[in-house]
mmCIF file of the N, C-alpha and C atoms, coordinates in Angstrom:
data_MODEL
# 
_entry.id   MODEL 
# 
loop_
_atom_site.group_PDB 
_atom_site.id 
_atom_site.type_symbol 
_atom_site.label_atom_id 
_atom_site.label_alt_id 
_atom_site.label_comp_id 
_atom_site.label_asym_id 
_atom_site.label_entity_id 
_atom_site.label_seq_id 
_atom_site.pdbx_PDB_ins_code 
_atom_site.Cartn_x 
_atom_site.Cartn_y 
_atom_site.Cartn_z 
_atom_site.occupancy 
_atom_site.B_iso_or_equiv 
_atom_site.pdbx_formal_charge 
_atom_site.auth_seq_id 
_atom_site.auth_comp_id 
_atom_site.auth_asym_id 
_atom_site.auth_atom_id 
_atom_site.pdbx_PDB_model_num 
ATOM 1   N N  . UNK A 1 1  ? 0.693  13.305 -1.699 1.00 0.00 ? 1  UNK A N  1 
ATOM 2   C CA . UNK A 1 1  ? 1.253  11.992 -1.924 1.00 0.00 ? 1  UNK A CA 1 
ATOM 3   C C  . UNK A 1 1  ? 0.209  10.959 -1.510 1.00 0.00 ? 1  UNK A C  1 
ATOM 4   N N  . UNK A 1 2  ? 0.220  9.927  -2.403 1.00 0.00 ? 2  UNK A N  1 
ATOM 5   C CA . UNK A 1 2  ? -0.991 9.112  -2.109 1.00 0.00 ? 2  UNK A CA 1 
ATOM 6   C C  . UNK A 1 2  ? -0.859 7.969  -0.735 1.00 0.00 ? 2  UNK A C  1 
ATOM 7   N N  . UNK A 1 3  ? 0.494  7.617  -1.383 1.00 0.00 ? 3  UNK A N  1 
ATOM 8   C CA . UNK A 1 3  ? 0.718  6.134  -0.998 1.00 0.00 ? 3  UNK A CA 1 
ATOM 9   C C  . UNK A 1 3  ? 1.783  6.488  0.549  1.00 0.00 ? 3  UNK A C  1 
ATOM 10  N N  . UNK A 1 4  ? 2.020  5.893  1.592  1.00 0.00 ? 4  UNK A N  1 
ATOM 11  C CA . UNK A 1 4  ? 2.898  6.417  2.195  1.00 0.00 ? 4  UNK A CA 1 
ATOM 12  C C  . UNK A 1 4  ? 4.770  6.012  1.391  1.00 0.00 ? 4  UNK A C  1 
ATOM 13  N N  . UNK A 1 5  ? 5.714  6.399  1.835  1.00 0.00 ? 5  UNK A N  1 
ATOM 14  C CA . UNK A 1 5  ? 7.078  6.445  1.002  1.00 0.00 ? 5  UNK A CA 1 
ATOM 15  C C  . UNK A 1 5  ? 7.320  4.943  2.479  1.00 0.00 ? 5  UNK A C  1 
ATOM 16  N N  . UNK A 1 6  ? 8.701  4.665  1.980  1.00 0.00 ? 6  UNK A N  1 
ATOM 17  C CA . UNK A 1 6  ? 9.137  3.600  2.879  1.00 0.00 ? 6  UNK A CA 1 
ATOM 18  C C  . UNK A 1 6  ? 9.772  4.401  3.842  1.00 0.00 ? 6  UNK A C  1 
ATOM 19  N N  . UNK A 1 7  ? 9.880  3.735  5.061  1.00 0.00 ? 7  UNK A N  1 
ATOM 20  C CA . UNK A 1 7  ? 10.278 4.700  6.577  1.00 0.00 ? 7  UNK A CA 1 
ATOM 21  C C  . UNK A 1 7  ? 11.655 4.533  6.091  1.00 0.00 ? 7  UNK A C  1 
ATOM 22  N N  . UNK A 1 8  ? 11.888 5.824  6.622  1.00 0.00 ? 8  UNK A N  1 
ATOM 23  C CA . UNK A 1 8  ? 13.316 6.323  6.446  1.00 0.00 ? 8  UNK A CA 1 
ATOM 24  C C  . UNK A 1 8  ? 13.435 7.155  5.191  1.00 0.00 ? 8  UNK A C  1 
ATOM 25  N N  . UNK A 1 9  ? 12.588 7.075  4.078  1.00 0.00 ? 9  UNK A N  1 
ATOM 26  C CA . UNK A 1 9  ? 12.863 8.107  3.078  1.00 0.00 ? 9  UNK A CA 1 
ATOM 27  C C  . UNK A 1 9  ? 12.269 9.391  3.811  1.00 0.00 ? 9  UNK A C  1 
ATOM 28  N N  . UNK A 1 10 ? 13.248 10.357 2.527  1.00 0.00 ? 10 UNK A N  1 
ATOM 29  C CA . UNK A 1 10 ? 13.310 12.032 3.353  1.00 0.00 ? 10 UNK A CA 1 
ATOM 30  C C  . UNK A 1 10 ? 12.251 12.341 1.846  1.00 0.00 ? 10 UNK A C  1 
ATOM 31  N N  . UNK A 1 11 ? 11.558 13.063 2.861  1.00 0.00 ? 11 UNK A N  1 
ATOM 32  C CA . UNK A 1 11 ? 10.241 14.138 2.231  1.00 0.00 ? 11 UNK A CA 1 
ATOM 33  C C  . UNK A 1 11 ? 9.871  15.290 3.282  1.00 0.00 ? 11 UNK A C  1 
ATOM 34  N N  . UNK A 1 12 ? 9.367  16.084 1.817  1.00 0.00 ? 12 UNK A N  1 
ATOM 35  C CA . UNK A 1 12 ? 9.084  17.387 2.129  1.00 0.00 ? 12 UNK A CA 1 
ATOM 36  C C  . UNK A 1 12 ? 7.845  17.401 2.556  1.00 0.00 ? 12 UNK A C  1 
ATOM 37  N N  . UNK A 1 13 ? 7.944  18.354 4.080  1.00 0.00 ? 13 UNK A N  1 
ATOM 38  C CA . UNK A 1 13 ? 6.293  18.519 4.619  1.00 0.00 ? 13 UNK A CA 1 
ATOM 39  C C  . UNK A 1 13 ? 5.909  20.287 3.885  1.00 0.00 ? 13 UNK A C  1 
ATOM 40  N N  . UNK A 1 14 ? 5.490  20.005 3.138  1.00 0.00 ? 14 UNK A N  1 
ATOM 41  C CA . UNK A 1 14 ? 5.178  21.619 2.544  1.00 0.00 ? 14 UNK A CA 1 
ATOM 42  C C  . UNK A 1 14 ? 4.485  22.772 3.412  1.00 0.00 ? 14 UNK A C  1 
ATOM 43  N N  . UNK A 1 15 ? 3.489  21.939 4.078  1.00 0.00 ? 15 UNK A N  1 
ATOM 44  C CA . UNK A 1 15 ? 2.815  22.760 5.374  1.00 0.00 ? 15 UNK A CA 1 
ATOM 45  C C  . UNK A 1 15 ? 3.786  23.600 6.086  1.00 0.00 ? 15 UNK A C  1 
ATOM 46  N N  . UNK A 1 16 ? 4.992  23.139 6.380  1.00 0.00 ? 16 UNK A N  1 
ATOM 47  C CA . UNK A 1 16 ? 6.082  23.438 7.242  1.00 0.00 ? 16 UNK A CA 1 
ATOM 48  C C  . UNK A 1 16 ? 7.120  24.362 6.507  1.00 0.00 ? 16 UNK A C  1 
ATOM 49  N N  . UNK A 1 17 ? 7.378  23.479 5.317  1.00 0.00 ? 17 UNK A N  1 
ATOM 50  C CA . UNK A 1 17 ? 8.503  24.109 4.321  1.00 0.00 ? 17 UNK A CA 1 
ATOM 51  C C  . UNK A 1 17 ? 9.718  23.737 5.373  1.00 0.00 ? 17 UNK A C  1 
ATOM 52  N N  . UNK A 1 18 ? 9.539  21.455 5.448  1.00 0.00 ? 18 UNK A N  1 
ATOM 53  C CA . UNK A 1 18 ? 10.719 21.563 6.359  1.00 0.00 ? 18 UNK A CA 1 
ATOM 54  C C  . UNK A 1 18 ? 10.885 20.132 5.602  1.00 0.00 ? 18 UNK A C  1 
ATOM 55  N N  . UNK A 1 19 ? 12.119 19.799 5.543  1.00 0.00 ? 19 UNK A N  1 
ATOM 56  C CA . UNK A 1 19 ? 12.437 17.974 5.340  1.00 0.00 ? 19 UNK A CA 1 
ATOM 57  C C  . UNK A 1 19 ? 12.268 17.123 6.853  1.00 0.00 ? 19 UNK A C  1 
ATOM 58  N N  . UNK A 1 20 ? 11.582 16.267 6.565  1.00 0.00 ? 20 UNK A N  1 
ATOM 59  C CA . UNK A 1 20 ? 11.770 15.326 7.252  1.00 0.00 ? 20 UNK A CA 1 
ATOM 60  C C  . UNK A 1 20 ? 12.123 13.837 7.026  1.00 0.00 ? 20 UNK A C  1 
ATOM 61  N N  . UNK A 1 21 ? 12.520 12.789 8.035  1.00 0.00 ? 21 UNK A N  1 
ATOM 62  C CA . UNK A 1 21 ? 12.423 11.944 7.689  1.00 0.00 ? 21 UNK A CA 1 
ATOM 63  C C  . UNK A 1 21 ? 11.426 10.620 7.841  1.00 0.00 ? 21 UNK A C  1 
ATOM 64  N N  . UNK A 1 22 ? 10.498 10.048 7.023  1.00 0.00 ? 22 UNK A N  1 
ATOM 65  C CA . UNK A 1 22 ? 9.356  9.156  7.545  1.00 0.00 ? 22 UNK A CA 1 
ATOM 66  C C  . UNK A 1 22 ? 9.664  8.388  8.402  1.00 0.00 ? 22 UNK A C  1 
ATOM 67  N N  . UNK A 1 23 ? 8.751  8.134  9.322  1.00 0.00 ? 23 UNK A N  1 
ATOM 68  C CA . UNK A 1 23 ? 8.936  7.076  10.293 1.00 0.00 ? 23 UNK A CA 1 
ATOM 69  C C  . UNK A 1 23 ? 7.643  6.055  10.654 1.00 0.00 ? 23 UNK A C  1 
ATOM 70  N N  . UNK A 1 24 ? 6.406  6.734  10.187 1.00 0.00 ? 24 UNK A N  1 
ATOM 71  C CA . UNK A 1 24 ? 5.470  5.896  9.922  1.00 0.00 ? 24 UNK A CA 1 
ATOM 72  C C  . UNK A 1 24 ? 3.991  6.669  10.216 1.00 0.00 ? 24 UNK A C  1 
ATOM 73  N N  . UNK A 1 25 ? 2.735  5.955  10.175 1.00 0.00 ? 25 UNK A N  1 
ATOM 74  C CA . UNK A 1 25 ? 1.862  6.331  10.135 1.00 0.00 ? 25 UNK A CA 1 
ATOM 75  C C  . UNK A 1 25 ? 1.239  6.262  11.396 1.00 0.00 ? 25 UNK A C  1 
ATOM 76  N N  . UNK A 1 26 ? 0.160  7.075  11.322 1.00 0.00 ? 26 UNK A N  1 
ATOM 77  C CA . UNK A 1 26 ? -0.322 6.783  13.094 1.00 0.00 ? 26 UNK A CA 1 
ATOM 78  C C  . UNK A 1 26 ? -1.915 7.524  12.875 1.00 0.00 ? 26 UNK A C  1 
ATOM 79  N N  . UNK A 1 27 ? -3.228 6.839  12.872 1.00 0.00 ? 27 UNK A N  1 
ATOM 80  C CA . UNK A 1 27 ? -4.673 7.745  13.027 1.00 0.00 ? 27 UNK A CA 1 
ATOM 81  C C  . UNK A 1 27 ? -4.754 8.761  11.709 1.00 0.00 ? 27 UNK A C  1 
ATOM 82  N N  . UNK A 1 28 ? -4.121 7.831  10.557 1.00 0.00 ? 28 UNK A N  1 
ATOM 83  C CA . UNK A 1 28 ? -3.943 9.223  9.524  1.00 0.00 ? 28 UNK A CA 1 
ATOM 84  C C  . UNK A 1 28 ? -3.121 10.063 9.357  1.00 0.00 ? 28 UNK A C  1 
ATOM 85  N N  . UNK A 1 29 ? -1.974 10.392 10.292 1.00 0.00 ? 29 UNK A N  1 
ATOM 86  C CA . UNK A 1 29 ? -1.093 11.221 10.473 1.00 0.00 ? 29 UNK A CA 1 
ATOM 87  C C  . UNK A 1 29 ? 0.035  10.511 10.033 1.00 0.00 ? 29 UNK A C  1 
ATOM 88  N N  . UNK A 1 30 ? 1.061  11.080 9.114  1.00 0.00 ? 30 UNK A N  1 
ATOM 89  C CA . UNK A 1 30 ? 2.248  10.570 9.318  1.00 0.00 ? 30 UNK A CA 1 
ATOM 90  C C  . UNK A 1 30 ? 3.502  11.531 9.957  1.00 0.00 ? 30 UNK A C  1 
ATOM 91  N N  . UNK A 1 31 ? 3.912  10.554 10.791 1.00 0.00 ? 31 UNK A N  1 
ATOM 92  C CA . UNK A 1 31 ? 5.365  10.734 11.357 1.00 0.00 ? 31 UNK A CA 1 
ATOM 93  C C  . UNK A 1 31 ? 6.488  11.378 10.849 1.00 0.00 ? 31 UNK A C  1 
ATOM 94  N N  . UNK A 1 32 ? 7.169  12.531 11.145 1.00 0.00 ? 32 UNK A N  1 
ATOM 95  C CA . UNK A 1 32 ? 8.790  12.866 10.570 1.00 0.00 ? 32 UNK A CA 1 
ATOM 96  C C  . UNK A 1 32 ? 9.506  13.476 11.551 1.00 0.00 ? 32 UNK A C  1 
ATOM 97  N N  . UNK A 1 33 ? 10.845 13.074 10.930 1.00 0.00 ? 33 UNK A N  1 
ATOM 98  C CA . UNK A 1 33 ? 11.355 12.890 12.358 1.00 0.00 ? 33 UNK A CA 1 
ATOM 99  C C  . UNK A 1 33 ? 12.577 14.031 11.513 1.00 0.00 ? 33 UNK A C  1 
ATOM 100 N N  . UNK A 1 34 ? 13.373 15.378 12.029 1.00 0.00 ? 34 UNK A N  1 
ATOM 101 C CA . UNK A 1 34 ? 13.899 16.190 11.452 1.00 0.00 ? 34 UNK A CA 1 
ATOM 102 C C  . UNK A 1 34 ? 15.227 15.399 11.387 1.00 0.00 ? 34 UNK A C  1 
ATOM 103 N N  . UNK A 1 35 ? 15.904 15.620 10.212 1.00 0.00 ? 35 UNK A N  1 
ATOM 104 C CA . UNK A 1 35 ? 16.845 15.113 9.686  1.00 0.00 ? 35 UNK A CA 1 
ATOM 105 C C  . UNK A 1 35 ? 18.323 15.521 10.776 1.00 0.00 ? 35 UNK A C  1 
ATOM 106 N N  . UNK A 1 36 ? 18.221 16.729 11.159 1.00 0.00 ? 36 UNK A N  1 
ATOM 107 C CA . UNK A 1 36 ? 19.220 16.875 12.095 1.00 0.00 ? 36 UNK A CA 1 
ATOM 108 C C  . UNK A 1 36 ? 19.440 16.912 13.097 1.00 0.00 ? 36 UNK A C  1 
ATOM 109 N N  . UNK A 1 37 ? 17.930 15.816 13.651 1.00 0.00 ? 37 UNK A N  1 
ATOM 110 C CA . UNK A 1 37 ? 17.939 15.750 15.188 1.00 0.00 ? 37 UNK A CA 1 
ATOM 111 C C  . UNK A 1 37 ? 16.870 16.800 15.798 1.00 0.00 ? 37 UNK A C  1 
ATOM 112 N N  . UNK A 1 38 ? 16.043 16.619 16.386 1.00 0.00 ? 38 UNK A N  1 
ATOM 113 C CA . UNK A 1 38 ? 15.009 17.287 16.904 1.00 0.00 ? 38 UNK A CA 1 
ATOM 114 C C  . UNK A 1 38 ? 13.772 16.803 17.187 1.00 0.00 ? 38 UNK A C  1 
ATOM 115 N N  . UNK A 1 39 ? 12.539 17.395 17.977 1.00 0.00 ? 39 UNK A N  1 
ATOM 116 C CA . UNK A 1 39 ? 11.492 16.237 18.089 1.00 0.00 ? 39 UNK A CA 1 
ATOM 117 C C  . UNK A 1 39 ? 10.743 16.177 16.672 1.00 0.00 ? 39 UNK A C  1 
ATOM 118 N N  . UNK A 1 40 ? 10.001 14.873 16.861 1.00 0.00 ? 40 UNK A N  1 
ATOM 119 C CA . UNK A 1 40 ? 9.100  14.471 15.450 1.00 0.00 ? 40 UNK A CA 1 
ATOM 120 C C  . UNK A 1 40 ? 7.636  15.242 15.281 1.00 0.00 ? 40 UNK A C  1 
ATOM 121 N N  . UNK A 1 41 ? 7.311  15.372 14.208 1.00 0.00 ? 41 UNK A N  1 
ATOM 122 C CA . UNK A 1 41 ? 6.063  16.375 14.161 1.00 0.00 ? 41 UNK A CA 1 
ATOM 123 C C  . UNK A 1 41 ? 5.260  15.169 13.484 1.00 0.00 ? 41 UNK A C  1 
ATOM 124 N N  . UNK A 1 42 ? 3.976  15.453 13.347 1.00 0.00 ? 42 UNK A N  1 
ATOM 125 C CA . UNK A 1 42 ? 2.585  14.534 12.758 1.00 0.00 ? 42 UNK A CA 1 
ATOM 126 C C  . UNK A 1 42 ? 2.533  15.604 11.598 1.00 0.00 ? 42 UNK A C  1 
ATOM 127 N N  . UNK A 1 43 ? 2.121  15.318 10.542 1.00 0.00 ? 43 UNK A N  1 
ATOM 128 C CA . UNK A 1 43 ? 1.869  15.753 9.135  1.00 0.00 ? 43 UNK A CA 1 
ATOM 129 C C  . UNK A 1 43 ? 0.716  15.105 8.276  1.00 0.00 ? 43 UNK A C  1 
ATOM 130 N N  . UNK A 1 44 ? -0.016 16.232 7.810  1.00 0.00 ? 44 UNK A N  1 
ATOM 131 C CA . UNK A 1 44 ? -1.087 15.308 6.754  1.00 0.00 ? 44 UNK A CA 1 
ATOM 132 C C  . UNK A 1 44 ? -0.513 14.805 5.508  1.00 0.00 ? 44 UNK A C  1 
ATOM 133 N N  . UNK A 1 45 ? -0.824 14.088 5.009  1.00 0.00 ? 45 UNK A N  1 
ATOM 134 C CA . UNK A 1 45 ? -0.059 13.346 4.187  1.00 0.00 ? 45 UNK A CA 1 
ATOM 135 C C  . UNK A 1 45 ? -0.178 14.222 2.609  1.00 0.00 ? 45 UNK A C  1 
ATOM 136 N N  . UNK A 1 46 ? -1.386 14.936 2.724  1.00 0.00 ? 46 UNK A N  1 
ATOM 137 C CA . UNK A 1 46 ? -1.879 15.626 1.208  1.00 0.00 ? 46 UNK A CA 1 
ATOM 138 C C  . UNK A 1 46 ? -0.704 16.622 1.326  1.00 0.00 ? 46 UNK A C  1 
ATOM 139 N N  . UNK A 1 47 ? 0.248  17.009 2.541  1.00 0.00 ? 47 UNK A N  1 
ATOM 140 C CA . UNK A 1 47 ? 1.063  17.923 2.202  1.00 0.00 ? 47 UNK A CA 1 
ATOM 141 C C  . UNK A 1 47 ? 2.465  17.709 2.168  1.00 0.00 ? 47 UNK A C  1 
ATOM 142 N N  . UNK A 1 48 ? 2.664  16.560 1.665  1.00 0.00 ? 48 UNK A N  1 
ATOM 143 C CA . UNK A 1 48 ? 3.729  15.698 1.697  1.00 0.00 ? 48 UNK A CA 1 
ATOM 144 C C  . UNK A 1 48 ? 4.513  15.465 0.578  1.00 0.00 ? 48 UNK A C  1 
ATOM 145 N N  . UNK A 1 49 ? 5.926  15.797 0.014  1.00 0.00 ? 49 UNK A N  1 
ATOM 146 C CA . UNK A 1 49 ? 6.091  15.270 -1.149 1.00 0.00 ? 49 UNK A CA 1 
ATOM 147 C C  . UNK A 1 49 ? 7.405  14.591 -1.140 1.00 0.00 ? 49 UNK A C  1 
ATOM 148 N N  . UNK A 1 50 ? 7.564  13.749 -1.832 1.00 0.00 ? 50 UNK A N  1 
ATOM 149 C CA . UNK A 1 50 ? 9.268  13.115 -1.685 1.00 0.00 ? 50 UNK A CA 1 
ATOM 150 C C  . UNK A 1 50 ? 10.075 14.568 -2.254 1.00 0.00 ? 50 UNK A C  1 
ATOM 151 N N  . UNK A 1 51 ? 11.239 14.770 -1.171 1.00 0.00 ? 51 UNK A N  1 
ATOM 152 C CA . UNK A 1 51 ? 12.552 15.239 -1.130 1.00 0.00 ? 51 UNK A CA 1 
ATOM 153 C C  . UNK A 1 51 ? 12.805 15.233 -2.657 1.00 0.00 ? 51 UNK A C  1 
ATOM 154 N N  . UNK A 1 52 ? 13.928 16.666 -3.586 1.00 0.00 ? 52 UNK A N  1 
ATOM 155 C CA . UNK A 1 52 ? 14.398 16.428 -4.502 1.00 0.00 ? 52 UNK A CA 1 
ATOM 156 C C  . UNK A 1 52 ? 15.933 15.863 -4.383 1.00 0.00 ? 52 UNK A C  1 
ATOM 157 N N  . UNK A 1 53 ? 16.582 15.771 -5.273 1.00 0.00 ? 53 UNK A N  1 
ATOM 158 C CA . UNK A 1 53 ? 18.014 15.520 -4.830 1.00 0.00 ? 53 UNK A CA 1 
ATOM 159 C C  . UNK A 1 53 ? 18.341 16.369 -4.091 1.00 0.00 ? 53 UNK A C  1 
ATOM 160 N N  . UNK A 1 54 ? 18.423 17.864 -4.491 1.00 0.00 ? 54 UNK A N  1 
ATOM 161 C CA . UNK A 1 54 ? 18.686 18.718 -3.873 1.00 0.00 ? 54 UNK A CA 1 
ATOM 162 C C  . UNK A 1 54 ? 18.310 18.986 -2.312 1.00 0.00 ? 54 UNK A C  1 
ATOM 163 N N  . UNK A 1 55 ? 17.485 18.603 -2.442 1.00 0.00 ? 55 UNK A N  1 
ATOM 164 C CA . UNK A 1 55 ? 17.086 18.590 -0.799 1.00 0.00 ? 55 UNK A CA 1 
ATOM 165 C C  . UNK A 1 55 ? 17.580 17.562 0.075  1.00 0.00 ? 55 UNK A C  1 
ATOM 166 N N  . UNK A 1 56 ? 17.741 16.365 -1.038 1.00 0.00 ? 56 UNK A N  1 
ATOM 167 C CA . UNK A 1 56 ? 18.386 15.068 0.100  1.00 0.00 ? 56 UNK A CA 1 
ATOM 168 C C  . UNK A 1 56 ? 19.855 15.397 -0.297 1.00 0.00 ? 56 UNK A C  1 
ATOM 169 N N  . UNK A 1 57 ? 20.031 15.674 -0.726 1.00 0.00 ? 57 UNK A N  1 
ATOM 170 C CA . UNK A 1 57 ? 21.838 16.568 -0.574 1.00 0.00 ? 57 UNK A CA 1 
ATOM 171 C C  . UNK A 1 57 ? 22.341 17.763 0.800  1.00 0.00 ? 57 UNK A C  1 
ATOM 172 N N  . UNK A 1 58 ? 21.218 18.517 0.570  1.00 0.00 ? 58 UNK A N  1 
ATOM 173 C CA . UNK A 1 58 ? 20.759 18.923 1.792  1.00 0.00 ? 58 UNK A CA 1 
ATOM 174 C C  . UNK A 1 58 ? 20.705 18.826 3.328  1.00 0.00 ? 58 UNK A C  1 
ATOM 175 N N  . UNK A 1 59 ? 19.861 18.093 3.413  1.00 0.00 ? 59 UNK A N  1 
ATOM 176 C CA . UNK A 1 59 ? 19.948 17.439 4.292  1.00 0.00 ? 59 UNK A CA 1 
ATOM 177 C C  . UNK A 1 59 ? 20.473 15.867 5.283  1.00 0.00 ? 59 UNK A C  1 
ATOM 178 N N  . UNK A 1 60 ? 21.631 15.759 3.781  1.00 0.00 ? 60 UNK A N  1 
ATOM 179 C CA . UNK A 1 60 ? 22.670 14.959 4.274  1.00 0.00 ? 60 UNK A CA 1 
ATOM 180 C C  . UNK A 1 60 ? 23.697 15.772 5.131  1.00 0.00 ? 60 UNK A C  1 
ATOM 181 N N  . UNK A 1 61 ? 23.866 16.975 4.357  1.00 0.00 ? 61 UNK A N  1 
ATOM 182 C CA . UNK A 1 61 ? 24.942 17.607 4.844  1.00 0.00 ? 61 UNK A CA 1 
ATOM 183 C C  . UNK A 1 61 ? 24.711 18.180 6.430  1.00 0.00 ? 61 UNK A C  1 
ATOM 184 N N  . UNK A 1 62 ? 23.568 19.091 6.449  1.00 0.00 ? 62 UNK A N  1 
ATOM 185 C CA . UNK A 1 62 ? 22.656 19.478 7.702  1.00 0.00 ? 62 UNK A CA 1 
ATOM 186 C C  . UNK A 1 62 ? 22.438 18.045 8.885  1.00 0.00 ? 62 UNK A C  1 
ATOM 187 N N  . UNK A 1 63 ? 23.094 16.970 8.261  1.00 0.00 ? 63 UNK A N  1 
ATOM 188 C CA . UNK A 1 63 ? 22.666 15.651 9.480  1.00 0.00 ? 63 UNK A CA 1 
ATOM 189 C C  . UNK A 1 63 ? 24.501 14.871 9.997  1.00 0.00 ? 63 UNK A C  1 
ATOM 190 N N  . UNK A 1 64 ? 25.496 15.398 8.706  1.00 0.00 ? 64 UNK A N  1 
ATOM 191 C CA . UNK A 1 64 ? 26.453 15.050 9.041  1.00 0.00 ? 64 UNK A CA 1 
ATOM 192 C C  . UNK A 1 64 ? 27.212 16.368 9.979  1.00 0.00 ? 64 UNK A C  1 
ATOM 193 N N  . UNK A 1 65 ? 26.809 17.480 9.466  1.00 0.00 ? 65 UNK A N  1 
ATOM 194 C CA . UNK A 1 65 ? 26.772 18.952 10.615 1.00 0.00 ? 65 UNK A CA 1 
ATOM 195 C C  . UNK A 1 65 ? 26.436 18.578 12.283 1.00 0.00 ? 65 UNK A C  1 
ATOM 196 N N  . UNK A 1 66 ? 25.611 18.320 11.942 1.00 0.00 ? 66 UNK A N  1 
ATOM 197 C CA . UNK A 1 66 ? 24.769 18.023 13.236 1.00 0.00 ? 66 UNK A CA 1 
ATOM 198 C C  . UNK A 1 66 ? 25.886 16.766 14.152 1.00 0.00 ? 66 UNK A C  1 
ATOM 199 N N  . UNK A 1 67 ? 25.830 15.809 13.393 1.00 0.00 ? 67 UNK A N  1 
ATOM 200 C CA . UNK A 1 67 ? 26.681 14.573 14.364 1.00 0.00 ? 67 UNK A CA 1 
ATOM 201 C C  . UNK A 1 67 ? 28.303 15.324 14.307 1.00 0.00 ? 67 UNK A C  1 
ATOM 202 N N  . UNK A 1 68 ? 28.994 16.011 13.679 1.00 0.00 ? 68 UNK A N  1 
ATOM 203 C CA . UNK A 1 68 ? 30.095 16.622 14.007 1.00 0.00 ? 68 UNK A CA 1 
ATOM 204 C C  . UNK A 1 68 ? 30.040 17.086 15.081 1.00 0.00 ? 68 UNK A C  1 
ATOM 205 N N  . UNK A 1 69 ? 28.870 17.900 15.582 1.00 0.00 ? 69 UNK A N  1 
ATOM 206 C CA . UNK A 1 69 ? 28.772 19.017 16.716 1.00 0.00 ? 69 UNK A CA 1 
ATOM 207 C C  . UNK A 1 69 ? 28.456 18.172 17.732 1.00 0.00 ? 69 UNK A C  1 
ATOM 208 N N  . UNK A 1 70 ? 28.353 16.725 17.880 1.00 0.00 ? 70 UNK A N  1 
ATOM 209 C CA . UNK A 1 70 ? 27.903 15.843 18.711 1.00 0.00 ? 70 UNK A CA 1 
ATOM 210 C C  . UNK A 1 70 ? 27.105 15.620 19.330 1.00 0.00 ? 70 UNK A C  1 
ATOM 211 N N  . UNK A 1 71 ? 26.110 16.180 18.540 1.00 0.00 ? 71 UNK A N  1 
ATOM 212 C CA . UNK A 1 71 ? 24.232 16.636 18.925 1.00 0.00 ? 71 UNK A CA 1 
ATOM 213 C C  . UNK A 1 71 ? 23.686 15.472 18.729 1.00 0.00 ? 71 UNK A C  1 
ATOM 214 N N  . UNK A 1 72 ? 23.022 14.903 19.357 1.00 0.00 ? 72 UNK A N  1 
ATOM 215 C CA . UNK A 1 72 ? 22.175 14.049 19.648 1.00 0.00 ? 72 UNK A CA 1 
ATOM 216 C C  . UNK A 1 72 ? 20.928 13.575 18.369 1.00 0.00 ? 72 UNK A C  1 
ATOM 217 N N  . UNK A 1 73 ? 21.453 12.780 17.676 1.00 0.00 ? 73 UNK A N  1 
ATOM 218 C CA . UNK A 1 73 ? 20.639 12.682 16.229 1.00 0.00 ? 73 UNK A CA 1 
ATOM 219 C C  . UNK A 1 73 ? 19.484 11.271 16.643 1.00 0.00 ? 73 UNK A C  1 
# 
């Protein structure tokens, strides 16, 4: 991905084979922060792609899971 996405859109870190959600850039690195609560990882950006529906369907559900169980999002 070239350009960074706007913070808060959900993309795929492929390196990982995980969704996250952007939170911003930092020394080249960008920020994601896991959709269902967990710490944030640094990602190169060449391995980055915007989320499909399917995945932001996904990980809506995996984030409304999460705040049911009253986990700390």
């Amino acid at each position: 991905m070239n350009s960074a996405p706007a913070v808060g859109a959900l993309v795929l870190d492929t390196a990982k084979d995980q969704i996250g959600e952007y939170r911003g850039e930092w020394a080249g690195e960008w920020s994601l922060r896991p959709v269902d609560g967990g710490k944030e990882w640094t990602a190169d950006p060449e391995h980055i792609q915007l989320a499909t529906l399917e995945q932001r369907l996904r990980a809506g559900t995996a984030r409304a899971n999460a705040r049911s169980r009253g986990e700390v999002l």
